[in-house]
C-alpha positions in Angstrom: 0.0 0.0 0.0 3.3 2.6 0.4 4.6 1.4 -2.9 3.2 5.5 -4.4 5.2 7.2 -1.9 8.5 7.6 -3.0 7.9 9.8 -6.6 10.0 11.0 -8.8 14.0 11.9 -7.6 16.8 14.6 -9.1 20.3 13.5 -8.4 23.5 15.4 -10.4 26.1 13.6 -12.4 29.3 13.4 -10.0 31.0 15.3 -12.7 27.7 17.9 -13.1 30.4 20.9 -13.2 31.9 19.8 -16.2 29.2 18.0 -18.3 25.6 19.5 -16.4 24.0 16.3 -16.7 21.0 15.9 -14.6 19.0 12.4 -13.8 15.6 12.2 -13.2 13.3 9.0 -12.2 9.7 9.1 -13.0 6.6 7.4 -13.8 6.6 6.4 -17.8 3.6 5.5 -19.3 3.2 2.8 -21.5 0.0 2.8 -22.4 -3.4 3.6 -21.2 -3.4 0.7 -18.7 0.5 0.3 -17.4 3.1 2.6 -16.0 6.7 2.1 -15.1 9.7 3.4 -13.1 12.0 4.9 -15.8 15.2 7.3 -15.4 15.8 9.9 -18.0 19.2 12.2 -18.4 19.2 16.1 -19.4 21.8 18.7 -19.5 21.1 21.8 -17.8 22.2 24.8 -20.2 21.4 27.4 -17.3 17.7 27.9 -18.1 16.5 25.3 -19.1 16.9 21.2 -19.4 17.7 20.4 -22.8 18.1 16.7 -25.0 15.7 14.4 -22.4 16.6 11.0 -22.8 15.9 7.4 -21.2 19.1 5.4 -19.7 16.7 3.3 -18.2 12.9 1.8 -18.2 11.6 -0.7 -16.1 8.7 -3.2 -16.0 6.7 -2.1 -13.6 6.1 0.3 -10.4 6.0 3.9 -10.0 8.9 6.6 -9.9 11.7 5.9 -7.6 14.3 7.3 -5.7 18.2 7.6 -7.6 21.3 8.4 -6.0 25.3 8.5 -7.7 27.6 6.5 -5.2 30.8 6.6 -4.3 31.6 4.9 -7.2 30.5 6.9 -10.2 27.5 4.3 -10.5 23.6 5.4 -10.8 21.8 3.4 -8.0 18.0 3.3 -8.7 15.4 2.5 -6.0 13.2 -0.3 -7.7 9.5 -0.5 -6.5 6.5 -2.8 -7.0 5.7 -6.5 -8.4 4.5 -7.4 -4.9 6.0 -9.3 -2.0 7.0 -12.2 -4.1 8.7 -10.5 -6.4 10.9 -8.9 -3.9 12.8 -12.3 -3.1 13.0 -13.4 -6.8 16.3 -12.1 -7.9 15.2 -12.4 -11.8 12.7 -9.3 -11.3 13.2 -6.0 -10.7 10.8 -5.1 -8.0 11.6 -4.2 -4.7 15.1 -4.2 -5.7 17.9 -1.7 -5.5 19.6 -1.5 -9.1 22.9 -0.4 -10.1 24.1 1.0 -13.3 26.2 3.4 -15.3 25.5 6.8 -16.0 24.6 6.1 -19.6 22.6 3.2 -18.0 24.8 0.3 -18.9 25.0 -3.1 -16.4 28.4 -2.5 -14.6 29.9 -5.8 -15.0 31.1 -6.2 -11.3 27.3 -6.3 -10.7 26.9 -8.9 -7.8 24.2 -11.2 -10.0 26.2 -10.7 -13.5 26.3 -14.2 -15.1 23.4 -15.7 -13.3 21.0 -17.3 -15.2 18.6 -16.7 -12.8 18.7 -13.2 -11.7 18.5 -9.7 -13.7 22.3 -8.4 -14.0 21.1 -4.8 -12.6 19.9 -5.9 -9.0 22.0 -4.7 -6.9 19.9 -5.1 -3.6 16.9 -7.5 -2.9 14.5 -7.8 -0.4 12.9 -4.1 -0.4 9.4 -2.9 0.7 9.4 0.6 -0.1 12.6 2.5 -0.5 11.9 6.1 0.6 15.3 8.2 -0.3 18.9 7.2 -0.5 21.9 9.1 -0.4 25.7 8.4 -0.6 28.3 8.6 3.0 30.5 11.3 2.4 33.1 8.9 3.6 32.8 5.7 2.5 31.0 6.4 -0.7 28.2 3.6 0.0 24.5 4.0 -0.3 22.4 4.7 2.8 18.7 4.1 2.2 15.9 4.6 4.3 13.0 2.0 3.7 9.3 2.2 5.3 8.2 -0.8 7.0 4.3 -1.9 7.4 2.5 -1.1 10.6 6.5 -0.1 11.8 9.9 -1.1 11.4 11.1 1.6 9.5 14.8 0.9 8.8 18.3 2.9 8.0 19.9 0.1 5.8 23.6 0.6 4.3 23.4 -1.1 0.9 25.9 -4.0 0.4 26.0 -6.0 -2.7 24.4 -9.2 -3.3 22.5 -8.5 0.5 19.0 -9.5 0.7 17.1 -7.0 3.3 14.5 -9.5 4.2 10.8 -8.2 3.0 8.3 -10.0 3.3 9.9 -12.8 5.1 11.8 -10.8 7.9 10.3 -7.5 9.3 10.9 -5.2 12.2 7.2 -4.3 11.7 3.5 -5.9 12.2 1.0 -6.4 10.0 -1.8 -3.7 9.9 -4.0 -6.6 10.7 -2.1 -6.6 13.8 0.2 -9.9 14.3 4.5 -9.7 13.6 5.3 -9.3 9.9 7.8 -12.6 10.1 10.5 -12.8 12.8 13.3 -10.1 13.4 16.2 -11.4 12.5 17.0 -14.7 10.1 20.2 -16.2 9.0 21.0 -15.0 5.6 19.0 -12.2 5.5 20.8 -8.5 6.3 19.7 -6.3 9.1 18.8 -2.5 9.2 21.6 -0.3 11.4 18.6 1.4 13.0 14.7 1.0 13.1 11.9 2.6 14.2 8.9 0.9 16.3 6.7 2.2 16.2 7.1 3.6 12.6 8.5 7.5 12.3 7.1 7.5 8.7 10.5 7.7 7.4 10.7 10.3 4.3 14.2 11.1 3.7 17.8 11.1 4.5 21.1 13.3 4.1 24.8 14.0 5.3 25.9 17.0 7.3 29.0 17.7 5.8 29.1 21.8 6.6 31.3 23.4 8.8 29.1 26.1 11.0 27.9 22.7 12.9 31.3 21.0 13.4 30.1 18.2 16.1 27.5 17.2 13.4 29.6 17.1 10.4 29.3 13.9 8.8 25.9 12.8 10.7 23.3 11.2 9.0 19.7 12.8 9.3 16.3 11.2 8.8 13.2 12.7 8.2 9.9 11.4 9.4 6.3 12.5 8.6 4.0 12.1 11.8 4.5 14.5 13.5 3.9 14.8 17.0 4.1 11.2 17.4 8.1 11.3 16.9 10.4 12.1 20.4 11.5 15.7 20.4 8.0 16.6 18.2 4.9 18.3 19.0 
């Protein structure tokens, strides 16, 4: 039911100050019945973007969240297919995908070669990835996913790693009983979670200077307010 949340994205090429490009996810349509998550590329000229083009459709889902990591690669935020589709590495939903930035399959891709996986995944085992954004540091991808009736989650994205939904959750049901248990071997946890849920919405780096004892901090955004400690 959270799989509309996340919308369309802007991220910058890493080397915007030289070539301007600008990346954009949104929702495609394909015909009157079907949508999908696609990622287009414009320069900006100063006023305006200029030559909109595809690097990447999907199958499926709405507009998703895109960050550039550490290592010059696009990372896209892959939504719907439903909860079976998320533990099925040969689809693309609920997956985090990596590519280049003229939307190419790296070929250090973690499922490259398999015969049964999709050589962009990246990440499985997603509900509904909210926002990522890259450590100032270490280059990776943070990402902050909602869970169902809680468990949000802060999850550092590792490659090949399987995040657990639908079969491990922090969260319950709306109907009311656990999602699945906690914690399960093979499965990677989230470095912090929420319960009850924050309604997680974003995430960023400090990495100013007028704030010195922050810089370097990750901050997460939630949207229920007055329900959140230090709110309302």
């Amino acid at each position: 039911r959270a799989q509309g949340l996340s919308g369309m994205d802007l991220a910058l090429h890493p080397d915007f100050d030289r070539n301007h490009y600008v990346y954009i996810s949104y929702t495609k349509p394909l015909d009157p019945q079907r949508t999908t998550l696609a990622v287009a590329r414009a320069v900006w000229d100063g006023r305006a973007l200029t030559g909109l083009t595809d690097v990447f459709v999907g199958e499926g889902g709405g507009g998703g969240p895109i960050a550039f990591g550490g290592d010059g690669m696009l990372y896209i935020a892959s939504g719907g297919g439903g909860e079976q589709a998320t533990q099925t590495a040969n689809s693309l939903g609920g997956k985090t995908l990596r590519l280049t930035d003229t939307g190419k399959v790296p070929p250090d891709n973690p499922f490259v070669g398999r015969s049964d996986a999709r050589p962009e995944v990246f990440t499985m085992g997603h509900r509904n990835t909210l926002r990522m954004a890259r450590h100032p540091g270490t280059g990776a991808i943070w990402q902050v996913e909602m869970g169902p009736n809680g468990g949000d989650e802060v999850n550092i994205l590792v490659p090949g790693a399987n995040y657990g939904w639908p079969l491990v959750s922090l969260g319950r049901t709306y109907g009311g009983p656990w999602q699945g248990p906690f914690t399960k071997e093979g499965f990677r946890d989230p470095i912090v979670y929420w319960m009850p849920a924050i309604a997680v919405s974003s995430i960023a780096f400090y990495t100013g200077d007028r704030l010195p004892k922050w810089n370097g901090d990750v901050f997460v955004t939630g949207m229920r307010y007055g329900e959140i400690p230090g709110t309302g």
